[in-house]
C-alpha positions as CSV (number, residue, x, y, z in Angstrom):
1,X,0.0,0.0,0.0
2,X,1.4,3.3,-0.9
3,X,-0.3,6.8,0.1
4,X,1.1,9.5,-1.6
5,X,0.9,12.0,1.4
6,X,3.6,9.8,2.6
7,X,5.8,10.7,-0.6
8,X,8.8,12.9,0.3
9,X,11.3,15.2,-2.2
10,X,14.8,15.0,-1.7
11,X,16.8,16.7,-4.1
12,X,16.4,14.6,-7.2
13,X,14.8,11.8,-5.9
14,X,11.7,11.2,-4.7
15,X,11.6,8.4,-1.6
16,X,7.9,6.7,-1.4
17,X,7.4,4.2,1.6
18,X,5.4,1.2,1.0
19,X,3.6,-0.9,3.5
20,X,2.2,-4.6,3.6
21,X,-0.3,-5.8,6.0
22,X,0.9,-9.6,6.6
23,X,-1.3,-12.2,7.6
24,X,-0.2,-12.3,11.1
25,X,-1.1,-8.6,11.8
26,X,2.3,-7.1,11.4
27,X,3.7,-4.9,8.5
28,X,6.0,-5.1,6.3
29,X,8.3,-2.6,4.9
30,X,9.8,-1.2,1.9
31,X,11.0,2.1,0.3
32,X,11.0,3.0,-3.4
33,X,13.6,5.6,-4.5
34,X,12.9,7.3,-7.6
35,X,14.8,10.0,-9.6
36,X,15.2,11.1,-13.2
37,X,12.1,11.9,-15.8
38,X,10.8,9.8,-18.8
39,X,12.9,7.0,-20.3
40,X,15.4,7.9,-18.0
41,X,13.6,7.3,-14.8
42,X,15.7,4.9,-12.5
43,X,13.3,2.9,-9.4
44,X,15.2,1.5,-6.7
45,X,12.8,-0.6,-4.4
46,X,14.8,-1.7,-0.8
47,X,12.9,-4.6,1.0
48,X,13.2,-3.9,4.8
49,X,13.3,-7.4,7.1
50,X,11.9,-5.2,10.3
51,X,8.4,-6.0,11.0
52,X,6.3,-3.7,12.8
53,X,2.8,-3.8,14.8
54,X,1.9,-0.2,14.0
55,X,1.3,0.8,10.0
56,X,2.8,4.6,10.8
57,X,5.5,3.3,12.4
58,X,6.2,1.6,9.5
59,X,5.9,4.0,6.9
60,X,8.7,6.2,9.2
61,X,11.0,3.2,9.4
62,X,10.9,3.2,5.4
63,X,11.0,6.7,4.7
64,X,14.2,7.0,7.5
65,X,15.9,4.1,6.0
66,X,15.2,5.6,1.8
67,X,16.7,9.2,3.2
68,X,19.6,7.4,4.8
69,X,20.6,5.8,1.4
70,X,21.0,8.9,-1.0
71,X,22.5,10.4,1.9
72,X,19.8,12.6,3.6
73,X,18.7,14.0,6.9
74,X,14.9,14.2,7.1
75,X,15.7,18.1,8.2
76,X,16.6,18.7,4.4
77,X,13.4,17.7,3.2
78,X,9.9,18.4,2.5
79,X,6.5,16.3,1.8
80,X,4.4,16.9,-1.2
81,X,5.0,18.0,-4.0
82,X,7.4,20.5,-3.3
83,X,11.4,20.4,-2.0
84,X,13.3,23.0,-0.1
């Protein structure tokens, strides 16, 4: 499941968390990290093996762990559609 509210911009790239509902309850993460425009567009998806009970703690597991791979501190960020 991936909300767009929970889309950030970073510089070029655009981090989107995605979470999974398993059948035991808990969820599952992963983070997509995007950059570059039309035939050039490159998607990184990162599988996360933490489990969590809570779908929002989750999504902030992701999103830390997509802004720690190109190098980010959530500080120099912003959600929607717009970046800093």
């Amino acid at each position: 499941m991936n909300e767009s509210s929970h889309n950030i911009i970073a510089g070029k790239y655009l981090i989107s968390p995605l979470v999974k509902l398993l059948e035991n309850g808990w969820y599952a993460a992963s983070v997509s990290i995007r950059s570059g425009t039309g035939s050039g567009t490159h998607d990184r998806v990162l599988r996360l093996t933490r489990l969590f009970r809570d779908k929002l703690a989750a999504v902030q597991y992701a999103t830390a762990e997509g802004l720690q791979w190109i190098g980010h501190r959530p500080s120099l960020v912003s959600t929607g559609a717009f970046a800093l």
